[in-house]
C-alpha positions as CSV (number, residue, x, y, z in Angstrom):
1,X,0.0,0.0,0.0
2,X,1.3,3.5,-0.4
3,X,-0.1,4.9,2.9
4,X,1.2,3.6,5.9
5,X,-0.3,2.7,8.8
6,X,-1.2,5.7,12.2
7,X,-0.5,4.6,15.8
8,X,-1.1,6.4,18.9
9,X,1.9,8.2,20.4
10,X,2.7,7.5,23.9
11,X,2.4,10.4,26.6
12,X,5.1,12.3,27.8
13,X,4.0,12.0,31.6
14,X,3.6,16.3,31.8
15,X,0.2,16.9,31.8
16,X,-0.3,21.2,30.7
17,X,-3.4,21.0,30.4
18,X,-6.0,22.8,33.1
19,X,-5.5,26.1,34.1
20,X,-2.0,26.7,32.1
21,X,-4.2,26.1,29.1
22,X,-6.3,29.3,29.6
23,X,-3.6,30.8,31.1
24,X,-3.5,33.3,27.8
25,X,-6.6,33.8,27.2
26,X,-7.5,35.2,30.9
27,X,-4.3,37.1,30.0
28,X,-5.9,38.8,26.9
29,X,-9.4,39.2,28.4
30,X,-7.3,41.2,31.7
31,X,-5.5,43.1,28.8
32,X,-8.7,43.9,26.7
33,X,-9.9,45.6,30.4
34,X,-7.4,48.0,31.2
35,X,-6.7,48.8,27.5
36,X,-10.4,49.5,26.0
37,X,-13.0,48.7,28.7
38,X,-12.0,50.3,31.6
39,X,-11.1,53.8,30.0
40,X,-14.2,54.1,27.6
41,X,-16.2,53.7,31.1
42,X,-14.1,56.3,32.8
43,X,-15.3,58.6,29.2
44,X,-18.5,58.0,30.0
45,X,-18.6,59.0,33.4
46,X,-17.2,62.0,33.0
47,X,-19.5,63.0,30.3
48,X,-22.4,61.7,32.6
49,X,-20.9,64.2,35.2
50,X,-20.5,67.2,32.8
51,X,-24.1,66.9,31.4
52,X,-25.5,66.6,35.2
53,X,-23.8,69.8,35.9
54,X,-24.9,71.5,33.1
55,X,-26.2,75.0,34.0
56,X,-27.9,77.9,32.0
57,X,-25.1,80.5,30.9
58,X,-22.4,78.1,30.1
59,X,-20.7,78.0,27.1
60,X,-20.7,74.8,25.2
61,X,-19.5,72.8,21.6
62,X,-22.0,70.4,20.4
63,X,-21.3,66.9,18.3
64,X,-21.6,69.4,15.1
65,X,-19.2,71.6,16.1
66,X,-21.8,74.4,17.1
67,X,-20.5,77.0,19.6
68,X,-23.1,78.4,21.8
69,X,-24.4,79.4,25.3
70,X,-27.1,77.6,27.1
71,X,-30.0,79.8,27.6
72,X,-32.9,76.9,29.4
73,X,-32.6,73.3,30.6
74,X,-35.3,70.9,30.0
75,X,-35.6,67.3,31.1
76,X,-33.6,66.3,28.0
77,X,-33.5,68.9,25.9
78,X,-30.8,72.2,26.1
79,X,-31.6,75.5,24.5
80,X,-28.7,77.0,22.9
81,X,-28.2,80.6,21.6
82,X,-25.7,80.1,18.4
83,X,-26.3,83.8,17.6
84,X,-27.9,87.0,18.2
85,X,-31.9,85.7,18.7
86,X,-31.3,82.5,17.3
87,X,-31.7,79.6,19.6
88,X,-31.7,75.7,18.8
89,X,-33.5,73.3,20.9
90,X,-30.8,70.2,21.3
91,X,-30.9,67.0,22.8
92,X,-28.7,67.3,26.5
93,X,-26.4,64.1,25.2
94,X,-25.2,66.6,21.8
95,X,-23.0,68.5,24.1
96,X,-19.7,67.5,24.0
97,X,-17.5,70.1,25.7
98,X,-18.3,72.8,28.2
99,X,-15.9,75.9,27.3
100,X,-14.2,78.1,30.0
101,X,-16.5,81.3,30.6
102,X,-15.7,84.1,28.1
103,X,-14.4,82.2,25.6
104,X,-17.2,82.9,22.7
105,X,-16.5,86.5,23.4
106,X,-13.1,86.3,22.8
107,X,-13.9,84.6,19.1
């Protein structure tokens, strides 16, 4: 025949099996934690925190890259002057940054 016959191979008597086994995967998963997990939570906090504090007068950016001050607070919902007279109602969770005061004088 031109194949030849397969026979089991003996054991080596070490045995790595059990916890050395997933040894690197719980060493990725710990890895993935500190490296994207742990910070974007940390992100999200702080944004939590900025939007609770959120008070009328502040100046603020929005996702679109609207500068404005915050004339009235709603449940969900932010007014924001972008001009003379002209306000835009905004969801609470578009503002991105709160600016230090006087700063959309100075532009």
């Amino acid at each position: 025949m031109w194949i030849s016959n397969a026979f089991a191979q003996t054991g080596t008597g070490s045995d790595s099996g059990g916890l050395m086994g997933f040894l690197p995967i719980l060493l990725m998963f710990v890895v993935l934690y500190f490296i994207m997990i742990r910070p974007q939570m940390k992100r999200q906090k702080e944004t939590r925190l900025m939007l609770e504090a959120l008070a009328v007068g502040d100046e603020v950016i929005t996702i679109g890259g609207i500068l404005g001050k915050v004339n009235a607070i709603r449940d969900q919902n932010v007014i924001v002057e972008i001009a003379a007279g002209t306000e835009v109602i905004m969801q609470k969770g578009a503002v991105t940054m709160v600016l230090p005061k006087g700063t959309l004088k100075a532009a």
